[in-house]
N, C-alpha and C positions, 0 to 999 in steps of 0.2 A: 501235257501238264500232269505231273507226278506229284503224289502225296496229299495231305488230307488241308483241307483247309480248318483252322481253331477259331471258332465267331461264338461272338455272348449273344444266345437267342432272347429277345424282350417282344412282348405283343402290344400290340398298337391296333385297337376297334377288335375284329376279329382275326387279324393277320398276324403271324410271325417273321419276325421282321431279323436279322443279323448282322453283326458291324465287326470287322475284323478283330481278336483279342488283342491284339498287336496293340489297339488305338487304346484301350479301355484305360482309364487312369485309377476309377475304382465305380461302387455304384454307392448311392446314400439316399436315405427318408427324404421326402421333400419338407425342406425347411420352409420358412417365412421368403418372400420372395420380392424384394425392395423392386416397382415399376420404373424404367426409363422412359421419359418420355419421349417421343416421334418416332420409337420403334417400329418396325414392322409386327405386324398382327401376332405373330407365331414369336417374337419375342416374349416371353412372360415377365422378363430384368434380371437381376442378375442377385446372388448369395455373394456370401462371405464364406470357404469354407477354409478354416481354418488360415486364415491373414490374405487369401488372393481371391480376390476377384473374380469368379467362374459369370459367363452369361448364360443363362437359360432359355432354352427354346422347347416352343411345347410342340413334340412331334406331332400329335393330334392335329394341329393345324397344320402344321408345315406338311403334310401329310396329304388333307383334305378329308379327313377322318371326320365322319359329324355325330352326334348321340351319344357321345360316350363320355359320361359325367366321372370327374374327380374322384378317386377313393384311396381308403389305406393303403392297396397294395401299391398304388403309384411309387414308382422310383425315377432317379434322376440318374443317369450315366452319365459319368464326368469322365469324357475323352481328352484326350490330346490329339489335336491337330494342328498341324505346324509348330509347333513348339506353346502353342496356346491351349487354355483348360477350356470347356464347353459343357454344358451340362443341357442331357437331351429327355426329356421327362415321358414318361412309358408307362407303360398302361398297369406292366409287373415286369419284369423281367427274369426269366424263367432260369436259362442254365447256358454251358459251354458246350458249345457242338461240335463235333469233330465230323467232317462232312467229307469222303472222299473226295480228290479231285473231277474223278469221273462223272458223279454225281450231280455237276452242278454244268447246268443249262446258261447259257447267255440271256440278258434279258427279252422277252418278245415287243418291248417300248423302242428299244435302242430306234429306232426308225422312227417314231411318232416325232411330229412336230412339236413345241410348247413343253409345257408339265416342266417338271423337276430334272428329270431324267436323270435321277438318281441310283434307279437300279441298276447294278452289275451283274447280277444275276439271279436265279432261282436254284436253290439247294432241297437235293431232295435228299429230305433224312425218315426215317422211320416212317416212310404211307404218308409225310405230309411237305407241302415245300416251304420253305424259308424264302422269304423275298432280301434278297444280300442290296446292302444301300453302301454308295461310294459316298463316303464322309468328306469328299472336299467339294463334291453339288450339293451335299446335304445341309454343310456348314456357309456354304458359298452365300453375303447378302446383295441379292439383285435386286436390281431398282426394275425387274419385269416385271414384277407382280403386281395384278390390279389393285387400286387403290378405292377400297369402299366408298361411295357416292356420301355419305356423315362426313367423309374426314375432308373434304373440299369445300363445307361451309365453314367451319371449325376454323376461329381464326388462328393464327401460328406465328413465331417469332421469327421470319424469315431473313435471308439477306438486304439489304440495300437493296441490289440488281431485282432481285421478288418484286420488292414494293414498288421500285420503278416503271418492270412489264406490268404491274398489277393497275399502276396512276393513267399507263399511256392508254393500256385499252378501253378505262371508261370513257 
């Protein structure tokens, strides 16, 4: 593998994190943030920017980042993937890395069972590494994720078929 890899570095908790510049559509303030509801947890809903639609997701959770309270420097990175906008909210995000090829490790998860398994790899740039995240498990929504023990009392506007399994079991 020859030549340098070009990633937008943003930190997330105390990590720095990298997403190819290839995807970046731009980065912006985080605006007002209209909720959808029966979202997954790491949804926040979605902006208006500028007439389209973006959905945002807060890496912090999707992440499993914990402690790490809302502030000015937060930004939103509005990607393209698959031909859709996304907007992924960061802790700051810092700069453009140009990271040799050589430099960059495979990730030591690829084998782990569960999680995300979103990383591609580890970049190592100036004494520190970059954890590089593959944006299509990043953005991917799976119905794996546990579901909070609240959100199963919580009644909900389900199908027909729902209310039926839900009549037969009593």
């Amino acid at each position: 593998m020859k030549g340098e890899l070009h990633i937008v570095g943003f930190r997330v908790g105390r990590e720095t994190y990298g997403v190819p510049i290839t995807s970046l559509h731009e980065i912006v303030r985080v605006p007002e943030i209209t909720a959808v509801p029966d979202a997954p947890d790491y949804i926040e809903g979605v902006i208006n920017l500028r007439g389209k639609i973006v959905s945002v997701l807060d890496l912090r959770k999707r992440l499993g980042v914990t402690g790490v309270v809302p502030g000015r420097r937060n930004r939103i990175l509005v990607v393209e993937h698959k031909g859709r906008l996304s907007g992924l909210i960061v802790d700051s995000a810092s700069e453009v890395l140009k990271i040799p090829a050589e430099n960059v490790e495979p990730s030591p998860t690829e084998s782990l069972e569960g999680g995300l398994n979103c990383v591609t790899g580890l970049g190592k740039h100036q004494g520190r590494l970059i954890i590089l995240l593959d944006m299509t498990k990043l953005l991917e929504f799976s119905g794996a994720r546990p579901v909070p023990k609240a959100d199963k009392a919580k009644p909900h506007a389900g199908s027909a078929e729902e209310a039926r399994s839900a009549a037969a079991s009593k």
